[in-house]
Each structure stands twice: as structure tokens, then as C-alpha cells.
NUPAKE-170995 format. One record per residue: residue number from 1; x, y, z of N, C-alpha, C in turn; residue in one letter. Coordinates in nm, 2 decimals, decimal comma, always signed. Example, Ala and Ser with C-alpha at 12.3 -4.5 7.8 and 13.67 -1.06 7.14 Angstrom:
2
1|+1,32|-0,57|+0,78|+1,23|-0,45|+0,78|+1,32|-0,33|+0,78|A
2|+1,28|-0,22|+0,71|+1,37|-0,11|+0,71|+1,29|+0,00|+0,79|S
// end
This chain:
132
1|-0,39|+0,94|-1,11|-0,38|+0,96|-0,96|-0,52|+1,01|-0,92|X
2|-0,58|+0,95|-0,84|-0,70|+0,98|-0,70|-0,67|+1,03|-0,65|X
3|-0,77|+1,13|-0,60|-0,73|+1,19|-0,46|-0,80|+1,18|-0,35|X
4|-0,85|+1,12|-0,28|-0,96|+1,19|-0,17|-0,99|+1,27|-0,05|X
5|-1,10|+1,31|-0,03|-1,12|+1,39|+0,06|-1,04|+1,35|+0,19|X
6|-0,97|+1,43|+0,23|-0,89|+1,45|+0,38|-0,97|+1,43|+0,47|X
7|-0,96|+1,41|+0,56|-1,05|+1,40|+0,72|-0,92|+1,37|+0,84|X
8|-0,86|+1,26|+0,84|-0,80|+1,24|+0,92|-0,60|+1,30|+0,92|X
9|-0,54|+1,38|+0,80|-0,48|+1,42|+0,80|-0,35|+1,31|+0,78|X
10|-0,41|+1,21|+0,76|-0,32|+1,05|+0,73|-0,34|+1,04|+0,54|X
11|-0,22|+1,05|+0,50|-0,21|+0,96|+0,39|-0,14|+0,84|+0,31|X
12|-0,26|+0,76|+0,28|-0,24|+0,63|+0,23|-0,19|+0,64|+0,07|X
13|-0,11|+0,53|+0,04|-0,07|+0,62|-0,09|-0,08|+0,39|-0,15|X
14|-0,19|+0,38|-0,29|-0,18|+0,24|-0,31|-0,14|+0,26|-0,45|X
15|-0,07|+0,13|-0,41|+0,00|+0,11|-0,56|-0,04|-0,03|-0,60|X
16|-0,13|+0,03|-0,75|-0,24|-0,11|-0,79|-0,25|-0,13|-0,92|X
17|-0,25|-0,18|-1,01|-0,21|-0,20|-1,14|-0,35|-0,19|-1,21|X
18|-0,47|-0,28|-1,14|-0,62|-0,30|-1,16|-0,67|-0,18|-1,13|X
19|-0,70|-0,12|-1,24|-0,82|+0,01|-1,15|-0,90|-0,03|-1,08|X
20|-0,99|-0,15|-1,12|-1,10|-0,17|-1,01|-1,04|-0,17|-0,91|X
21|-0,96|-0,28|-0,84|-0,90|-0,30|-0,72|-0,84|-0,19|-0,65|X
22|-0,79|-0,13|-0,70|-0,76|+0,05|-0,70|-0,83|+0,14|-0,63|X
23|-0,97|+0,14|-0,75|-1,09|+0,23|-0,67|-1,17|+0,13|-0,56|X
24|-1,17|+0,01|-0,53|-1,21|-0,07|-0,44|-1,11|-0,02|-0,34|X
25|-1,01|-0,01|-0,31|-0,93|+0,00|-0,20|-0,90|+0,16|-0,13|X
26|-0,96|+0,24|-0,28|-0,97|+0,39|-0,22|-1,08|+0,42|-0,18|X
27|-1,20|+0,34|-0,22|-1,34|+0,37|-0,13|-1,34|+0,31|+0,04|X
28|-1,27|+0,22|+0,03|-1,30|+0,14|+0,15|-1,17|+0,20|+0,28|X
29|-1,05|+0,25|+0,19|-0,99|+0,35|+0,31|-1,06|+0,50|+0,34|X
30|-1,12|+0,54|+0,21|-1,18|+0,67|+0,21|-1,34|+0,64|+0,32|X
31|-1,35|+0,58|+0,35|-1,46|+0,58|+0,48|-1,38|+0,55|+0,56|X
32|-1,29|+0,57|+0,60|-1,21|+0,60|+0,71|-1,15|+0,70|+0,74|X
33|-1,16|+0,79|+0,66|-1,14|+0,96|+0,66|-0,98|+0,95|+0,59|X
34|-0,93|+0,84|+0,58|-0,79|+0,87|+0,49|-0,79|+0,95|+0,36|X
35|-0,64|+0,99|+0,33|-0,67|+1,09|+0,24|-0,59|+1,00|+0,17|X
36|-0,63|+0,94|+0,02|-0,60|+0,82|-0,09|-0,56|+0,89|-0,16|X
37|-0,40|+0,84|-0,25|-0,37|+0,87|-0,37|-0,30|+0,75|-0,43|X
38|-0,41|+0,74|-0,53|-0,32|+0,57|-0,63|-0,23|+0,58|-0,71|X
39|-0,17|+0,53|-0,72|-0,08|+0,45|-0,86|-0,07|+0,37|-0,95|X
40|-0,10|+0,37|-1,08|-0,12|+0,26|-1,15|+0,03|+0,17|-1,16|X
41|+0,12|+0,20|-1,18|+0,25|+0,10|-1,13|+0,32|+0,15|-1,07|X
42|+0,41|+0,05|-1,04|+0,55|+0,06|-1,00|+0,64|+0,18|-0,99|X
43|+0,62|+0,20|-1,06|+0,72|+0,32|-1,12|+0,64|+0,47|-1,08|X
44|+0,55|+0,42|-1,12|+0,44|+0,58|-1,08|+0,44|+0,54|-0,91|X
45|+0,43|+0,48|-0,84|+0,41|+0,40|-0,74|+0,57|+0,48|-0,65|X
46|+0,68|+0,45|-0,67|+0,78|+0,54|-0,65|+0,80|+0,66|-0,67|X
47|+0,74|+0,72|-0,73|+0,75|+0,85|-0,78|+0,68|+0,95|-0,71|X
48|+0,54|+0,89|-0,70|+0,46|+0,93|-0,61|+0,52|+0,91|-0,43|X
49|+0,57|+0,84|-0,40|+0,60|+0,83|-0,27|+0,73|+0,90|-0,23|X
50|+0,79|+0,96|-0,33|+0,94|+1,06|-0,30|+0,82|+1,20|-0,29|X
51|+0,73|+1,24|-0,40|+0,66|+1,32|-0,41|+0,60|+1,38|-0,30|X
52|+0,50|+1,30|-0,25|+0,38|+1,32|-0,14|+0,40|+1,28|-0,02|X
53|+0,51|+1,17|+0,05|+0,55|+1,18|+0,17|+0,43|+1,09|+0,22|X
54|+0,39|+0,99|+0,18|+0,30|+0,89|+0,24|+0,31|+0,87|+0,38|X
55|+0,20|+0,83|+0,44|+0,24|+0,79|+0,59|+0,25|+0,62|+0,59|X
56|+0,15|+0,57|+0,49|+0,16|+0,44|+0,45|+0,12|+0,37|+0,32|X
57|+0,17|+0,29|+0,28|+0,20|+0,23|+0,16|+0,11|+0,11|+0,13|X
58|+0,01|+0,10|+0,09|-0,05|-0,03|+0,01|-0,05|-0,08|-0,13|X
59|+0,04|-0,25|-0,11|+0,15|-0,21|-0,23|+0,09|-0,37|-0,24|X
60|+0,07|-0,34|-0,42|+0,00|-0,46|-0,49|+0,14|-0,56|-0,56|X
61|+0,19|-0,68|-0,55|+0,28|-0,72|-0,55|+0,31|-0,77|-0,72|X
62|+0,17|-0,83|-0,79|+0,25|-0,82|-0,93|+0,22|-0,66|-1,01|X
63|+0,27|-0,64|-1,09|+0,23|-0,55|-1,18|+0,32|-0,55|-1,33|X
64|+0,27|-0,45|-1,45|+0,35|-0,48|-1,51|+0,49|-0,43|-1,57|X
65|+0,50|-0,31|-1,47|+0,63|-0,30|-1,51|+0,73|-0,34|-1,37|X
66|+0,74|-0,29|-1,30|+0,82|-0,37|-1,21|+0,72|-0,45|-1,06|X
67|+0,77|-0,53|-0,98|+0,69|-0,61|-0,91|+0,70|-0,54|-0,83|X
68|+0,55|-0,52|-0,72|+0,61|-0,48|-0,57|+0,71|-0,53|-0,51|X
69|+0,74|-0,64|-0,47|+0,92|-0,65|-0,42|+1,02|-0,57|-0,48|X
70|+1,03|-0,55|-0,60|+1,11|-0,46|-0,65|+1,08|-0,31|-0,58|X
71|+0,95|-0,29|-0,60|+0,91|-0,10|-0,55|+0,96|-0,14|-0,39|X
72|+0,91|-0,19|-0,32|+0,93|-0,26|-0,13|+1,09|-0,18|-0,16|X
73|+1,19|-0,31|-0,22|+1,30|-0,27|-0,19|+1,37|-0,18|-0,21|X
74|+1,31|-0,10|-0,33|+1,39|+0,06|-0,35|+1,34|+0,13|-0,30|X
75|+1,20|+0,13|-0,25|+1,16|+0,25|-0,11|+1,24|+0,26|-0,01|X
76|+1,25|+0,12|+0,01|+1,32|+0,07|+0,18|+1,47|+0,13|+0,19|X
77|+1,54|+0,12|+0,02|+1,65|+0,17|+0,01|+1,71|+0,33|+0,00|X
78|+1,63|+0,41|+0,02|+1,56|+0,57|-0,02|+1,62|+0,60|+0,11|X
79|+1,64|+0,71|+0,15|+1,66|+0,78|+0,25|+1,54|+0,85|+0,30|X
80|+1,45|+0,91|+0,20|+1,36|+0,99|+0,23|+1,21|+0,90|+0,21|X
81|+1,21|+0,75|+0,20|+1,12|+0,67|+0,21|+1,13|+0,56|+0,28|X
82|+1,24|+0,55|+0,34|+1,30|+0,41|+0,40|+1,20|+0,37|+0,54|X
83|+1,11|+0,52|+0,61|+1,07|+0,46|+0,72|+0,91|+0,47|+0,65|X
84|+0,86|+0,45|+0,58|+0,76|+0,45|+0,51|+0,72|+0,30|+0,53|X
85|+0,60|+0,28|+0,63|+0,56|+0,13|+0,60|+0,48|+0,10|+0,49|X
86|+0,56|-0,03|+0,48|+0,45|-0,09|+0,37|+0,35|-0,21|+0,36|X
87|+0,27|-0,22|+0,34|+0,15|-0,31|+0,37|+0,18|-0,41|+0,21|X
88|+0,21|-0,53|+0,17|+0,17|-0,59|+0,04|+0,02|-0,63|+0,05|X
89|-0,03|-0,60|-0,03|-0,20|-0,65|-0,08|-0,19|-0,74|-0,21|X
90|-0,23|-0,83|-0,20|-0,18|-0,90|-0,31|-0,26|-1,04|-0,32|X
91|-0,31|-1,11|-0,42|-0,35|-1,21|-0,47|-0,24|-1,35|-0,41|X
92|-0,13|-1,30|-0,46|+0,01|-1,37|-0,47|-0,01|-1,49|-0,27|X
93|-0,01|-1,63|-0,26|+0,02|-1,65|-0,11|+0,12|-1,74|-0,11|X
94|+0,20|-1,71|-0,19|+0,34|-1,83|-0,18|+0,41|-1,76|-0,11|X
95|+0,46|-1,88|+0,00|+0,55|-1,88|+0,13|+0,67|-1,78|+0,07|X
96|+0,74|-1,85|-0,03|+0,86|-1,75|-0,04|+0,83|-1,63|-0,12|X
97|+0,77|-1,61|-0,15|+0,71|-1,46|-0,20|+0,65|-1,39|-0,02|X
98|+0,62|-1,41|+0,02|+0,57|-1,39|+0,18|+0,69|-1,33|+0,22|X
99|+0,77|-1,47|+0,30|+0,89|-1,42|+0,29|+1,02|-1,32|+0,26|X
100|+1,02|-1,29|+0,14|+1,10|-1,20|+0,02|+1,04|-1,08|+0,06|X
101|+0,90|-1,06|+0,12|+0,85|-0,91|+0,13|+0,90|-0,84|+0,28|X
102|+0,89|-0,95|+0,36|+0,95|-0,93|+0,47|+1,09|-0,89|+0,51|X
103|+1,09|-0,96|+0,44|+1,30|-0,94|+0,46|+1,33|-0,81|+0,37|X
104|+1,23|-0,75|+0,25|+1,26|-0,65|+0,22|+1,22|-0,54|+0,29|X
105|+1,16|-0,57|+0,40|+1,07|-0,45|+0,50|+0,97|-0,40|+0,46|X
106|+0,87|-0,49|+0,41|+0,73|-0,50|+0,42|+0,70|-0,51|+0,57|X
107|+0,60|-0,45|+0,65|+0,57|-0,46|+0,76|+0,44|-0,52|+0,79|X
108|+0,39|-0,59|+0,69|+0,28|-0,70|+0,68|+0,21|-0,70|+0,58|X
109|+0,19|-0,86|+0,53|+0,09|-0,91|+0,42|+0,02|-0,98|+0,44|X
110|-0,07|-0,92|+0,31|-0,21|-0,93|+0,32|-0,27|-1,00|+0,22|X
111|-0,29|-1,12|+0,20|-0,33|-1,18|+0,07|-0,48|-1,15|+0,05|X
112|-0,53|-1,08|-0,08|-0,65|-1,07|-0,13|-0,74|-1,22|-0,13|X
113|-0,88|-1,25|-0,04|-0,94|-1,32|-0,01|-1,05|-1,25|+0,08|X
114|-1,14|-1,37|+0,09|-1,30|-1,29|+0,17|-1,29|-1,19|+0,29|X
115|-1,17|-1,20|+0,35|-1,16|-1,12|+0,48|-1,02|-1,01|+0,47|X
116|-0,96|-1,02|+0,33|-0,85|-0,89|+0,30|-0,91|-0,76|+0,36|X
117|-1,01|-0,69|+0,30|-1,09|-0,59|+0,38|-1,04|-0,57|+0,51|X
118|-1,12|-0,61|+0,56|-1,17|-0,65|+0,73|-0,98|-0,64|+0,79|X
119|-0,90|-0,75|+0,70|-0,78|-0,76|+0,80|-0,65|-0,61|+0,72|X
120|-0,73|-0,57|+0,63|-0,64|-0,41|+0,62|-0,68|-0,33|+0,74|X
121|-0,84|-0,31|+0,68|-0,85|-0,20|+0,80|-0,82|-0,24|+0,94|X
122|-0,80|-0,31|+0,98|-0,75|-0,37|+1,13|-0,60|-0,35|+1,14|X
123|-0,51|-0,38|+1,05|-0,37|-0,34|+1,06|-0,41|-0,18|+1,11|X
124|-0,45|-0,12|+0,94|-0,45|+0,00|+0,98|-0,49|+0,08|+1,10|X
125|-0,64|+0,03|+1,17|-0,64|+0,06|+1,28|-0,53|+0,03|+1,42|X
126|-0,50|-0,07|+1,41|-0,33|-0,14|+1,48|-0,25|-0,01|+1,46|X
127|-0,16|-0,01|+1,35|-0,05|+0,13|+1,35|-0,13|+0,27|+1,36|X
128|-0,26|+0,28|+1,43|-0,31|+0,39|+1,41|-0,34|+0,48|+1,35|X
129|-0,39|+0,45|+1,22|-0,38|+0,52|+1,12|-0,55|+0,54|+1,10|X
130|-0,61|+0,48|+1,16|-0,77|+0,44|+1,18|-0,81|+0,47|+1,32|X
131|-0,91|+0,56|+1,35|-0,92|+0,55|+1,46|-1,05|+0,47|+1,49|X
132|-1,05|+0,38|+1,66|-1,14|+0,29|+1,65|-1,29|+0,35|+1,66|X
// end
């Protein structure tokens, strides 16, 4: 588990299997004054989010013990995480994989590609979580 420095009193909570991709995605919210804490799976990925009370979720879709669709839908099914948005970041761009995240209440995906970056932080700035 990462932690970083607070500034904006928002926290991002990513659930990513890859450390690189992990520390890639906590430097690049962390200049945005978000306050980052990772997960290396699934399971730590839930555990952490009953825990710390996320404001928002960036959620890596394969991993190896359970898939993000799996974590999506037992958040969504939580009482005390159900309004917890979740963002998929993910490699994955098959239509019905797309789909399946949505209907599980994912509230937007993001397939890893030259402009993932650019179109996180823009969600994030969208739900406000980024100020412009």
C-alpha cells in the first residue's frame, strides 16, 4: 500500500496488479494533489475500500486473483461501497467486457492507450475530483 501526500482532501484508491502501472498511475494522480492508496489485487483492492472510504476507484480489470468485474460487482453490492465510483483502467477493449463493466456500475472505461492519461485525468476533472 502507497500512500501520498494529501493536498486536495480527495481520495483515489487504484487497484493494479503491475507495480509499474501502479506507481505510474499514483504519480500522475499525485500531481493533482490527490491523496493515492494502491492495491496490488482484488482482494486487497476490497479490503482496502471497506477500510479507507475511497471517494473514487481506479480499477485494473485483469488480475490474478479475482478480475475487476468481479471486485466492480461486489463493491457495487456493499452497502458501505455501493456509491463508490468506479473508473476500469484497463488494457482489456472488448465490447462485451466494456459492456459487463457497465452494467456492473462502472461509471466509465478507460482502455490503456497513448491518450489513457490525458482521458483519466479529464474524467476526473469532470466528477470533480481535479480542480481545473
Amino acid at each position: 500500500m502507497n500512500i501520498a501526500n494529501d493536498s486536495t482532501g480527495r481520495t483515489v484508491l487504484v487497484v493494479e496488479d503491475s507495480p509499474t502501472q501502479g506507481l505510474h498511475i499514483q504519480a500522475l494522480l499525485r500531481q493533482y494533489g490527490l491523496h493515492v492508496v494502491c492495491a496490488g489485487n482484488g482482494e486487497a483492492g476490497i479490503a482496502l475500500a471497506h477500510q479507507i472510504k475511497p471517494d473514487v476507484i481506479v480499477l485494473d480489470m485483469h488480475m490474478p486473483d479475482i478480475t475487476g468485474l468481479e471486485v466492480c460487482q461486489r463493491l457495487k453490492a456493499e452497502s458501505d461501497t455501493a456509491d463508490v465510483p468506479i473508473i476500469i483502467f484497463t488494457r482489456n477493449n472488448d465490447p462485451t467486457v466494456v459492456n459487463a463493466s457497465f452494467e456492473s456500475g462502472a461509471v466509465d472505461y478507460i482502455p490503456k492507450d497513448a491518450f489513457a492519461d490525458a482521458v483519466l485525468a479529464e474524467t476526473l476533472r469532470q466528477m470533480g475530483f481535479i480542480q481545473p
